[in-house]
OpenMM code with the backbone's topology and positions (N, CA, C; nanometers):
from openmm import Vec3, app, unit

residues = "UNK UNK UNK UNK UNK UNK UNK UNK UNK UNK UNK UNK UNK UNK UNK UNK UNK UNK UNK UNK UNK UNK UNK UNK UNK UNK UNK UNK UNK UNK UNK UNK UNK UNK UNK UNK UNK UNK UNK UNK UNK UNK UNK UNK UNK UNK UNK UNK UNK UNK UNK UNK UNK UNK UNK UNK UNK UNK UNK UNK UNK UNK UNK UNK UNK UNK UNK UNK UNK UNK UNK UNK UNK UNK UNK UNK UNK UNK UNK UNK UNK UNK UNK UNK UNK UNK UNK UNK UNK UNK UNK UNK UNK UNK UNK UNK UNK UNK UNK UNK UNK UNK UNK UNK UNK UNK UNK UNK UNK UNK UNK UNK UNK UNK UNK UNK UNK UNK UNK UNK UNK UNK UNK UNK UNK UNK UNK UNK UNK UNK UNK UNK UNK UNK UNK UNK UNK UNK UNK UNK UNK UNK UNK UNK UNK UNK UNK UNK UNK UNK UNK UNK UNK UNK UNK".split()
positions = [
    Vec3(-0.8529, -0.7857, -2.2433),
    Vec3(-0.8971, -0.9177, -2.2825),
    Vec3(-0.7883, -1.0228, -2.2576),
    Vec3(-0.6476, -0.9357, -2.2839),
    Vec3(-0.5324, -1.0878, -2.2832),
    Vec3(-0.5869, -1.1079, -2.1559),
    Vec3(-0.5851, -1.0161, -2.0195),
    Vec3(-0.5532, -1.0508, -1.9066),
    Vec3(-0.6659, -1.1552, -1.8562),
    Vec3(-0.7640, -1.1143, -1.8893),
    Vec3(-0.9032, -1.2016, -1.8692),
    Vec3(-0.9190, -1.3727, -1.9090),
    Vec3(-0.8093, -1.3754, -2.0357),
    Vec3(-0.7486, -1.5255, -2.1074),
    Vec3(-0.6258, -1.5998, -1.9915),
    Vec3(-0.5267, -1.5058, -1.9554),
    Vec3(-0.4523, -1.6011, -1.9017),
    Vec3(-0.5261, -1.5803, -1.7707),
    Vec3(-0.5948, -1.5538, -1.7285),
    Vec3(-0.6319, -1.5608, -1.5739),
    Vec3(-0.7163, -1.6932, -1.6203),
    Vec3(-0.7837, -1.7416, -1.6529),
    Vec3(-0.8633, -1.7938, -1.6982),
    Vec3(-0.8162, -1.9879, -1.7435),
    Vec3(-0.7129, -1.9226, -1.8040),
    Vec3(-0.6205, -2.0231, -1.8208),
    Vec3(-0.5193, -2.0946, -1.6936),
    Vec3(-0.4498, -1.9846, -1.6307),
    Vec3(-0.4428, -2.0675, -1.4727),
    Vec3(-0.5417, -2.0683, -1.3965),
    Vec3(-0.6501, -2.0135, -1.3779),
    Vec3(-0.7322, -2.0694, -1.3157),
    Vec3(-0.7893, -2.2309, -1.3469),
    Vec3(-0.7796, -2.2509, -1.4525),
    Vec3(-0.8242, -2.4181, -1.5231),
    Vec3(-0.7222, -2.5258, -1.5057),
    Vec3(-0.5964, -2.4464, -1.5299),
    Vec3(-0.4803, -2.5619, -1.5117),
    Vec3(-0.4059, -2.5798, -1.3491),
    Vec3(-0.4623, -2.4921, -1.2644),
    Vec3(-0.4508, -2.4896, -1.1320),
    Vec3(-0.5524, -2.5851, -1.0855),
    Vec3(-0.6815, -2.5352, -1.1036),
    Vec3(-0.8245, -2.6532, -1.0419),
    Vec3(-0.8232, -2.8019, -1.1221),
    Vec3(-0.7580, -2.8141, -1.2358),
    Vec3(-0.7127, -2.9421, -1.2757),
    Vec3(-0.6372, -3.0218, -1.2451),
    Vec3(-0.5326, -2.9608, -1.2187),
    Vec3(-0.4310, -3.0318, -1.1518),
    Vec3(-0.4181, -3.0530, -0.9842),
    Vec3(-0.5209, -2.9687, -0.9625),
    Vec3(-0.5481, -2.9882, -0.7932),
    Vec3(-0.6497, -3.1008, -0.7911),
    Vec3(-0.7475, -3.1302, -0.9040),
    Vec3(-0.8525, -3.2335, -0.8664),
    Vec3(-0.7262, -3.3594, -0.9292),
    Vec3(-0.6614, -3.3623, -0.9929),
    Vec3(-0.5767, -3.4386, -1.0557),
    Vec3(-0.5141, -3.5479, -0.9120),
    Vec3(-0.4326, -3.3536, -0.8303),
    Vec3(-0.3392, -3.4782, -0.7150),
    Vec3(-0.4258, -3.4635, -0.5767),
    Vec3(-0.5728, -3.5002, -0.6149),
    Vec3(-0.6637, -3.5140, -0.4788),
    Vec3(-0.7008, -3.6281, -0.5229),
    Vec3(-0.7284, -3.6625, -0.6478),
    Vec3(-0.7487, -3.8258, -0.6716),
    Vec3(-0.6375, -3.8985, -0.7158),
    Vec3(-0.5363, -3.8518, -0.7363),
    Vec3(-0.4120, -4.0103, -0.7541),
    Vec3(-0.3160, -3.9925, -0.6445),
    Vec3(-0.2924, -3.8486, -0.5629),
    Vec3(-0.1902, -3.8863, -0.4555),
    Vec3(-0.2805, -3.9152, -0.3281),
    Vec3(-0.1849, -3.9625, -0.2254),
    Vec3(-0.2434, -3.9600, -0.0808),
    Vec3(-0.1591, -3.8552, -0.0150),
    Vec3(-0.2189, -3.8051, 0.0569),
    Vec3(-0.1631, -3.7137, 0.1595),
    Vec3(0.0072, -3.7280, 0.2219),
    Vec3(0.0570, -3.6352, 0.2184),
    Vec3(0.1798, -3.6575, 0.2842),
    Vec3(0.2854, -3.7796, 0.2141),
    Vec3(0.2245, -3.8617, 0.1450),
    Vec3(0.2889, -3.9511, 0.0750),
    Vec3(0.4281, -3.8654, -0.0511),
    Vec3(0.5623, -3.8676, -0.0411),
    Vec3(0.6123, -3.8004, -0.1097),
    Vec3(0.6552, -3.8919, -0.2472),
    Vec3(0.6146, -3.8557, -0.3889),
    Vec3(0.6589, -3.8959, -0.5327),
    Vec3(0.7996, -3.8244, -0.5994),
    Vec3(0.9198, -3.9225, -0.5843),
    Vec3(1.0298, -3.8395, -0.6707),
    Vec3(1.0095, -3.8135, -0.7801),
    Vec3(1.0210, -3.6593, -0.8337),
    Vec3(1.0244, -3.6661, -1.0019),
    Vec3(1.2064, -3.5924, -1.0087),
    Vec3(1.2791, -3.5215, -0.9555),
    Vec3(1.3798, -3.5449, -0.9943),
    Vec3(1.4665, -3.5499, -0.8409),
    Vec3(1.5022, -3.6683, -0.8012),
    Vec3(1.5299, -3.6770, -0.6771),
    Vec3(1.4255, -3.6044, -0.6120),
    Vec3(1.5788, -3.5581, -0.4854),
    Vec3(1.4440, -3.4948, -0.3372),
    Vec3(1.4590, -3.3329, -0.3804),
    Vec3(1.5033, -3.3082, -0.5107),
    Vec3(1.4979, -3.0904, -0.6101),
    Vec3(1.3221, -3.1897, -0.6054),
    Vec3(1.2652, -3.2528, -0.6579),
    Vec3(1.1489, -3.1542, -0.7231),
    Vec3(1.0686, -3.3305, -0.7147),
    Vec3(0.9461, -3.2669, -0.6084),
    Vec3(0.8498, -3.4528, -0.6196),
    Vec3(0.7158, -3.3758, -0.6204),
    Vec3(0.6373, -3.4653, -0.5538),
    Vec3(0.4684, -3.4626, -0.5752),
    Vec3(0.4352, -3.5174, -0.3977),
    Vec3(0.3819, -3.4165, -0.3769),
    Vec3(0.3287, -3.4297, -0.2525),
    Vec3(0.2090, -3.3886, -0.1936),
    Vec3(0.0827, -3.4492, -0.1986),
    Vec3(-0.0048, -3.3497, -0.1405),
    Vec3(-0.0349, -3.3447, -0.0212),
    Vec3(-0.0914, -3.1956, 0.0230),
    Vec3(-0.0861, -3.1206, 0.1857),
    Vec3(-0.2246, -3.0049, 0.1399),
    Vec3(-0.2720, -3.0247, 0.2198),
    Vec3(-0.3605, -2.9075, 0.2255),
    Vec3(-0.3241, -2.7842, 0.3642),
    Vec3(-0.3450, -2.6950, 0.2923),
    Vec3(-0.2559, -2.5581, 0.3162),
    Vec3(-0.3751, -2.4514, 0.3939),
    Vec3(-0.3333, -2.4052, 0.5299),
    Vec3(-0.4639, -2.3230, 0.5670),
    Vec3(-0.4003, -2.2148, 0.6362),
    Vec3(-0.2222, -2.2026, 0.5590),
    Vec3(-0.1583, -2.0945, 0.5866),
    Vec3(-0.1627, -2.0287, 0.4650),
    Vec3(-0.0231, -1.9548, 0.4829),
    Vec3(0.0342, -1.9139, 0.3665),
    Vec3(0.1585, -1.9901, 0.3133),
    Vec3(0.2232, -1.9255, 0.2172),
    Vec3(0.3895, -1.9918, 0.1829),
    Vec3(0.4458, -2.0388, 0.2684),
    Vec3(0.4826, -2.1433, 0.2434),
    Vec3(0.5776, -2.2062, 0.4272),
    Vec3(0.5116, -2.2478, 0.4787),
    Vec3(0.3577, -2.2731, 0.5193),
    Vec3(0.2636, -2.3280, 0.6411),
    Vec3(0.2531, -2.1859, 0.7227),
    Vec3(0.2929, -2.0303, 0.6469),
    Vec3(0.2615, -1.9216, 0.7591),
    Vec3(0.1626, -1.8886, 0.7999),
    Vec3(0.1261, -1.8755, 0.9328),
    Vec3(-0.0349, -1.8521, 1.0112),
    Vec3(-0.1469, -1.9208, 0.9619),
    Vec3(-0.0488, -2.0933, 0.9845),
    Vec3(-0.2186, -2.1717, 0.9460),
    Vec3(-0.3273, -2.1390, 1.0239),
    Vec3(-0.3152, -2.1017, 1.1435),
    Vec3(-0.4787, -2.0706, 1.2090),
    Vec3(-0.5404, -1.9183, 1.1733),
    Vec3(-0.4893, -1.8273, 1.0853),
    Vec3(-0.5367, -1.7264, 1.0566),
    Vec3(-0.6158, -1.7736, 0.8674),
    Vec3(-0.6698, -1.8557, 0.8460),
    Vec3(-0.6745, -1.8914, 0.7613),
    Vec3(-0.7962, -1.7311, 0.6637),
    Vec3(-0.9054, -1.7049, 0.7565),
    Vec3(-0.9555, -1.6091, 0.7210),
    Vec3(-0.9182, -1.4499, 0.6643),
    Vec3(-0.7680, -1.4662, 0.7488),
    Vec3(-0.6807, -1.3605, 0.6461),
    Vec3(-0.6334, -1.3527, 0.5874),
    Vec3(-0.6212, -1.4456, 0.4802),
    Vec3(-0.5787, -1.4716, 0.3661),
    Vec3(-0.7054, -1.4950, 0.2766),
    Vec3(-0.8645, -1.5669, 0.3054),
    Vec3(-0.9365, -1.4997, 0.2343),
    Vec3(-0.9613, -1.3870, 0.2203),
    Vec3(-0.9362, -1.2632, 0.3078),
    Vec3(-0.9622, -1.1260, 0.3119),
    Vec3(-0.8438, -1.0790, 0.1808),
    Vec3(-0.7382, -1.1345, 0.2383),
    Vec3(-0.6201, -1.0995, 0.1351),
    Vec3(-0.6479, -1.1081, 0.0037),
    Vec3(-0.6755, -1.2462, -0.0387),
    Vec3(-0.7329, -1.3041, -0.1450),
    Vec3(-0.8512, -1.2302, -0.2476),
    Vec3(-0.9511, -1.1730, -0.1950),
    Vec3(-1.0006, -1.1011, -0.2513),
    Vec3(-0.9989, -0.9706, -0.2468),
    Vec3(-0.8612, -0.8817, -0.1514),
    Vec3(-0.8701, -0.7874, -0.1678),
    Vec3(-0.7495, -0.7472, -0.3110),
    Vec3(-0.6967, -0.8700, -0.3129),
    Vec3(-0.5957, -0.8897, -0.4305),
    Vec3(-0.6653, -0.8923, -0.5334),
    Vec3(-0.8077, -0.9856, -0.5516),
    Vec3(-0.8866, -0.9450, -0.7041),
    Vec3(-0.9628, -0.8562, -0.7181),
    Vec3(-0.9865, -0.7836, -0.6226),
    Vec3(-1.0277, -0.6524, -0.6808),
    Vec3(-0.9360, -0.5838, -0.7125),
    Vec3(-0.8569, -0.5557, -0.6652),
    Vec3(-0.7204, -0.4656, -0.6986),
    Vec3(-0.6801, -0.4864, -0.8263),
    Vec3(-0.6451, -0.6423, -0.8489),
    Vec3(-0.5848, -0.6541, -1.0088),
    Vec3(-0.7002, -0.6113, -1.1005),
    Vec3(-0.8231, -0.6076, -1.0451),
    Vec3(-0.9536, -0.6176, -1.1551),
    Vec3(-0.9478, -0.4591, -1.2022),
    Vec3(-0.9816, -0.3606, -1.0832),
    Vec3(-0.9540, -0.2488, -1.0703),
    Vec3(-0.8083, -0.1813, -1.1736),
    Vec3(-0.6939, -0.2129, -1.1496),
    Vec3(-0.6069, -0.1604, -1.2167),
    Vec3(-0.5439, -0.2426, -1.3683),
    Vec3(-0.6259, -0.3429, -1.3482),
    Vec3(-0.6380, -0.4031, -1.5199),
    Vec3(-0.6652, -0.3075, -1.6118),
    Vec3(-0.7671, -0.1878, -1.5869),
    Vec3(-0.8462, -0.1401, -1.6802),
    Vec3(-0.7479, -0.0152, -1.7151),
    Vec3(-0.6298, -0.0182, -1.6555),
    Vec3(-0.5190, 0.0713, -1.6971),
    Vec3(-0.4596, 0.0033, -1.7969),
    Vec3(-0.3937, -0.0952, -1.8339),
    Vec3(-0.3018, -0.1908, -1.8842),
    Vec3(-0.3269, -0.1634, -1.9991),
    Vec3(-0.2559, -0.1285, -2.0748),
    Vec3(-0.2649, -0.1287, -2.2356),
    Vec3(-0.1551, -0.2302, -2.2857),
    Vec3(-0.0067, -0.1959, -2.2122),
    Vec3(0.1033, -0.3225, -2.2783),
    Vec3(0.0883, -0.4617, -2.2852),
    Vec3(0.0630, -0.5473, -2.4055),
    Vec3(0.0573, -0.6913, -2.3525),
    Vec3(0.2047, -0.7249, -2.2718),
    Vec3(0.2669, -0.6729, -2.2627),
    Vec3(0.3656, -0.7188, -2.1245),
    Vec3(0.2953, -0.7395, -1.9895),
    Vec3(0.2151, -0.6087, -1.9709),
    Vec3(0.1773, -0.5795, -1.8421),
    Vec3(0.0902, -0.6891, -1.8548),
    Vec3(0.0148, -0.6879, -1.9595),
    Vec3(-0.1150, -0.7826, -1.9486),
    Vec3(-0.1685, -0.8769, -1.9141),
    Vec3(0.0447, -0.9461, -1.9569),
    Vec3(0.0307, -1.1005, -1.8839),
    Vec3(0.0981, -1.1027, -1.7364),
    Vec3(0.1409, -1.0029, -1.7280),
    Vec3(0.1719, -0.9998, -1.5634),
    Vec3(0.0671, -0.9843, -1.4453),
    Vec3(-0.0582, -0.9248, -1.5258),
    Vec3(-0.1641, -0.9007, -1.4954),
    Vec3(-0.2127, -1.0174, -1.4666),
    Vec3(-0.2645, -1.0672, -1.5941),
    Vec3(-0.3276, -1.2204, -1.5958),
    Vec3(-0.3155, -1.2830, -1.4893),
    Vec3(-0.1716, -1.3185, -1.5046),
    Vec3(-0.0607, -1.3969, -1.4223),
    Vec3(-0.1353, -1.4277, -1.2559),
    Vec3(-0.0978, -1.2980, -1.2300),
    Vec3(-0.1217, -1.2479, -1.1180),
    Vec3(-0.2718, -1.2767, -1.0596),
    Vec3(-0.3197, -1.2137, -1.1709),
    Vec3(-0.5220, -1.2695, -1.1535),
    Vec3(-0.5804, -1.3840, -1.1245),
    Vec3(-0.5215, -1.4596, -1.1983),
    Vec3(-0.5441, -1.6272, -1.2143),
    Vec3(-0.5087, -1.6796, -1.0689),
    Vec3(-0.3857, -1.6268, -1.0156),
    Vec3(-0.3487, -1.7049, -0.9108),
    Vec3(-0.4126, -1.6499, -0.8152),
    Vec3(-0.5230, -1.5485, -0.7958),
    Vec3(-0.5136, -1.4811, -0.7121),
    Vec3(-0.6895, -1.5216, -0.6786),
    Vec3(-0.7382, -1.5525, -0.8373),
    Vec3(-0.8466, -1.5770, -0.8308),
    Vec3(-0.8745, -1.7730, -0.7310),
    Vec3(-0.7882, -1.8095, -0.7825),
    Vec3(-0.8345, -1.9609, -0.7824),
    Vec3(-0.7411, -1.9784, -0.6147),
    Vec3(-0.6609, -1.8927, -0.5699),
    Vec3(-0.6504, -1.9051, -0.4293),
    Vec3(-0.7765, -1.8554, -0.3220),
    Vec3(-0.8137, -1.7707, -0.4057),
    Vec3(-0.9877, -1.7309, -0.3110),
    Vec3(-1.0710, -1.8331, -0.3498),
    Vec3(-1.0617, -1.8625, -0.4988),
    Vec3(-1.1761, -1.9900, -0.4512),
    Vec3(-1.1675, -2.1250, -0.3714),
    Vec3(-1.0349, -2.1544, -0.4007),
    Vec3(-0.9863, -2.2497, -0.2359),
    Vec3(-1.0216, -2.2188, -0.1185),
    Vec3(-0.9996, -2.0728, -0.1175),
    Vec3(-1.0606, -2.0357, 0.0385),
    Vec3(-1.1766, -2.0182, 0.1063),
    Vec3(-1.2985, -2.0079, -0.0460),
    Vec3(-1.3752, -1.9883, -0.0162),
    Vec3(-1.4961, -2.1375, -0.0411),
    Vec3(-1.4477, -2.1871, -0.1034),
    Vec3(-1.5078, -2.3383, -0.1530),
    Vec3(-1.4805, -2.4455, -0.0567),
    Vec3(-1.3401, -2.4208, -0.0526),
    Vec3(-1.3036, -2.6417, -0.0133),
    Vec3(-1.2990, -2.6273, 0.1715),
    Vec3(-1.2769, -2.7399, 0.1690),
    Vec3(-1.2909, -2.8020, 0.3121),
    Vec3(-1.2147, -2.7230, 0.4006),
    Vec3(-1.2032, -2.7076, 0.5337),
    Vec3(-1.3004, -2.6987, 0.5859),
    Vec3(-1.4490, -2.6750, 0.6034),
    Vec3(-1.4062, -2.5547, 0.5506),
    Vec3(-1.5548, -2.4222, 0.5749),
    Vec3(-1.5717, -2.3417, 0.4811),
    Vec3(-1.6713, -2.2870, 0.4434),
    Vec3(-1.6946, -2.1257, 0.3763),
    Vec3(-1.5712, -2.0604, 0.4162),
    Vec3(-1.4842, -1.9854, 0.3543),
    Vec3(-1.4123, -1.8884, 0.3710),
    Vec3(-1.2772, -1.9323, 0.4699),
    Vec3(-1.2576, -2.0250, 0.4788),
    Vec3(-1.1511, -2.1127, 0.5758),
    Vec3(-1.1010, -2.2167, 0.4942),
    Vec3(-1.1328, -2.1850, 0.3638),
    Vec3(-1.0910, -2.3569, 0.3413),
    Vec3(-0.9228, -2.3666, 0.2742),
    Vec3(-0.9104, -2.4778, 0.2575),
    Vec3(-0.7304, -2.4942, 0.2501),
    Vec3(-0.7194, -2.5078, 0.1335),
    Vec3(-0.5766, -2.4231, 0.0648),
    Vec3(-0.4693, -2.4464, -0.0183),
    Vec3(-0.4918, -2.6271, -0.0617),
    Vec3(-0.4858, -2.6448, -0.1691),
    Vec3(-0.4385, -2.7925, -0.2114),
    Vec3(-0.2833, -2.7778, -0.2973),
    Vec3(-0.2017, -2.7933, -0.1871),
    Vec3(-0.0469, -2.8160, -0.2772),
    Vec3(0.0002, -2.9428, -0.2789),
    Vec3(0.0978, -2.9559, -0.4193),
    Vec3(0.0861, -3.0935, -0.4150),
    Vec3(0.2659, -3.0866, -0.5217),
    Vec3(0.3281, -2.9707, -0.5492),
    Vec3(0.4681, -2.9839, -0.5998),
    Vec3(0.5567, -2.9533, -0.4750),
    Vec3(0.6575, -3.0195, -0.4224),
    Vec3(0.7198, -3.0674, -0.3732),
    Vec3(0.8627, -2.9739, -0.3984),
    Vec3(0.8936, -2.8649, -0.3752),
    Vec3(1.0659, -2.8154, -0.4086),
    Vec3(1.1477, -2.8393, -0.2908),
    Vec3(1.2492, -2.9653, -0.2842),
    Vec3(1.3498, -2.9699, -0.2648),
    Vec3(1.3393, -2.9662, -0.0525),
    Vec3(1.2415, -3.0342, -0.0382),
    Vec3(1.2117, -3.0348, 0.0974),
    Vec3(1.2283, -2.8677, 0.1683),
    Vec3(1.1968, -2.7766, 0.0574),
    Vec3(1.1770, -2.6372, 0.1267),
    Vec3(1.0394, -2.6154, 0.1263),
    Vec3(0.8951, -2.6207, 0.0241),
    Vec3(0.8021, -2.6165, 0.0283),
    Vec3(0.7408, -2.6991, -0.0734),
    Vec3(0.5649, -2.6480, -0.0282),
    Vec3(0.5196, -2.7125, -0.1619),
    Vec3(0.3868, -2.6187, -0.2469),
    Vec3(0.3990, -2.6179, -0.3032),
    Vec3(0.3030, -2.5143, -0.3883),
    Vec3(0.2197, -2.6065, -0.4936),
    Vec3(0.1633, -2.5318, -0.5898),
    Vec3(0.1342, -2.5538, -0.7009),
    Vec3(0.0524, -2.4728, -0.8026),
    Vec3(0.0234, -2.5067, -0.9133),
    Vec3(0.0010, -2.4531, -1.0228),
    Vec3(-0.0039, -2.2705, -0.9828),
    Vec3(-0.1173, -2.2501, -0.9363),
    Vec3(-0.1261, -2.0576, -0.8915),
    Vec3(-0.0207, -2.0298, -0.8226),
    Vec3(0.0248, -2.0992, -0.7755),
    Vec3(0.1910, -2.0156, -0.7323),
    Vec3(0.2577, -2.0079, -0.8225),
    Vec3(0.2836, -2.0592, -0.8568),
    Vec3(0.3905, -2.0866, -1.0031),
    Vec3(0.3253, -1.9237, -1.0637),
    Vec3(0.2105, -1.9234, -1.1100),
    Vec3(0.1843, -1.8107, -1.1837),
    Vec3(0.1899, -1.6755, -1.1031),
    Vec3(0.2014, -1.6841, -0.9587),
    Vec3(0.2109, -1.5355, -0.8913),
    Vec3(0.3379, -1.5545, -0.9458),
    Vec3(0.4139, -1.6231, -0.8959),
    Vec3(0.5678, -1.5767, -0.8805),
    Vec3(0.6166, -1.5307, -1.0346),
    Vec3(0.5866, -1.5828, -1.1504),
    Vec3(0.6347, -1.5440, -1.2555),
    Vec3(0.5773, -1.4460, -1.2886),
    Vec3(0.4288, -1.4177, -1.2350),
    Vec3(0.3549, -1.2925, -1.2782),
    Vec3(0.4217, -1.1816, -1.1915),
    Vec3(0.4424, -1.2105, -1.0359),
    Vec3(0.5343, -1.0788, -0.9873),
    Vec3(0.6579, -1.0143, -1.0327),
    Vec3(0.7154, -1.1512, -1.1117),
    Vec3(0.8910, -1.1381, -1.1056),
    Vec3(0.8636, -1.0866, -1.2603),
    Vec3(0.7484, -1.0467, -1.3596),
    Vec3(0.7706, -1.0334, -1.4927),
    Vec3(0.7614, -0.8775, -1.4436),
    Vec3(0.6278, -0.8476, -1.3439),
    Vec3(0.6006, -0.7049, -1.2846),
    Vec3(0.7186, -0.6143, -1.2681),
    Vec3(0.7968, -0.6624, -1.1845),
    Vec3(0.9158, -0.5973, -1.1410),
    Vec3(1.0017, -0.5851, -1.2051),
    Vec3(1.0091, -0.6767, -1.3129),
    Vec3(1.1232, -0.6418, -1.4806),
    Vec3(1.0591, -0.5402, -1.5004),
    Vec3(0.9324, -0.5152, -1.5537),
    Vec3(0.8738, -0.4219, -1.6213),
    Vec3(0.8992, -0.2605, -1.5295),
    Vec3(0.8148, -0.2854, -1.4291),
    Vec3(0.8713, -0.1703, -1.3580),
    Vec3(1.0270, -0.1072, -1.3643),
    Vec3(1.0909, -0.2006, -1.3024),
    Vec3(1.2393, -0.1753, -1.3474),
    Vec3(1.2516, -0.1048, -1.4710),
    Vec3(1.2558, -0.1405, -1.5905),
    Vec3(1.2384, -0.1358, -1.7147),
    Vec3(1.1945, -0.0456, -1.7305),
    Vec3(1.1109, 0.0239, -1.6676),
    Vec3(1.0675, 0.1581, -1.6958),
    Vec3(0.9383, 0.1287, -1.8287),
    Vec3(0.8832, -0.0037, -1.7878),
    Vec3(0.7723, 0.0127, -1.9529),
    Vec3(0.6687, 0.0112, -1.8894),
    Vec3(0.5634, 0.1452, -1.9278),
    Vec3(0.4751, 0.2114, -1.8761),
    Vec3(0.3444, 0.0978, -1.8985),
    Vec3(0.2410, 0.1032, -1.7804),
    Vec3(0.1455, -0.0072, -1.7876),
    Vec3(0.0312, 0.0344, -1.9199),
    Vec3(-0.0127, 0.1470, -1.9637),
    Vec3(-0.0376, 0.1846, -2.1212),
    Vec3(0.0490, 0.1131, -2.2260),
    Vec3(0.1615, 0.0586, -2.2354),
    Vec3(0.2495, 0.0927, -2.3318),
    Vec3(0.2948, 0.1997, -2.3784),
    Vec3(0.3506, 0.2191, -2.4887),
    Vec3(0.4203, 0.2997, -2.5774),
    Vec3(0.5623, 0.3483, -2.5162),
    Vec3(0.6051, 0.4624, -2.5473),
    Vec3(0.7327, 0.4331, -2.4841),
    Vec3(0.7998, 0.4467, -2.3777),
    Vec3(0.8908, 0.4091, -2.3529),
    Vec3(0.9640, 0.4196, -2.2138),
    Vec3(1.0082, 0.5234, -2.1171),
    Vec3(0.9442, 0.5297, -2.0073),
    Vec3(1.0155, 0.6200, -1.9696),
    Vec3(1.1667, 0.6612, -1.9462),
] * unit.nanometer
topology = app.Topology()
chain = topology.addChain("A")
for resn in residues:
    res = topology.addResidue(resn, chain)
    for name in ("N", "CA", "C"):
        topology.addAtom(name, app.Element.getBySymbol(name[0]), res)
């Protein structure tokens, strides 16, 4: 159930804040929020991280949902709320990047990323990234950590 809440929860604060900077920014237009570390920029995205294989845009919907079945699938292992929210984490972003891909503009199943945070003229992401990356990087503590996706104790 946690995992089903925070997926749920970035999924809302991702599609909010994407309809947010589709109606107050313009394209390519860059907003400082702390200098040129961290602004507001929106770009629509029909790669991956970086602008990788914008013209393969369809393999990343394939990706996209072969990622929510997978988390959906091995959710039903998860007993630790550690894992749970790494789970979530992970879900949320994974969910609301397929529905970009599969909803917005261009096309059915082609459609683009809406990023609109700005790091430091290296990329730009937003909200569901934010939650893979903290949902991967909590994964790999845990793993590390040796704390079993049941809970209880450690190996």
């Amino acid at each position: 159930m946690i995992i089903l809440v925070i997926a749920l929860l970035v999924v809302l604060a991702d599609q909010l804040t994407k309809l947010w900077a589709t109606s107050a920014l313009t394209e390519g237009e860059y907003h400082s929020l702390i200098g040129t570390l961290l602004g507001l920029q929106l770009t629509y995205n029909s790669g991956a991280a970086f602008s990788f294989l914008v013209d393969a845009t369809w393999v990343f919907t394939i990706v996209a949902a072969l990622a929510v079945v997978a988390l959906l699938w091995f959710s039903r292992l998860v007993g630790a709320r550690s894992w749970a929210i790494a789970f979530g984490l992970l879900l949320g972003g994974a969910i609301t990047h397929l529905g970009d891909r599969l909803f917005r503009a261009p096309s059915f199943g082609q459609g683009h990323v809406v990023d609109f945070i700005a790091y430091a003229n290296w990329f730009i992401g937003n909200v569901a990234d934010i939650a893979i990356f903290f949902g991967a990087l909590l994964a790999l503590v845990l793993a590390v950590a040796g704390v079993p996706l049941r809970g209880g104790p450690r190996r």
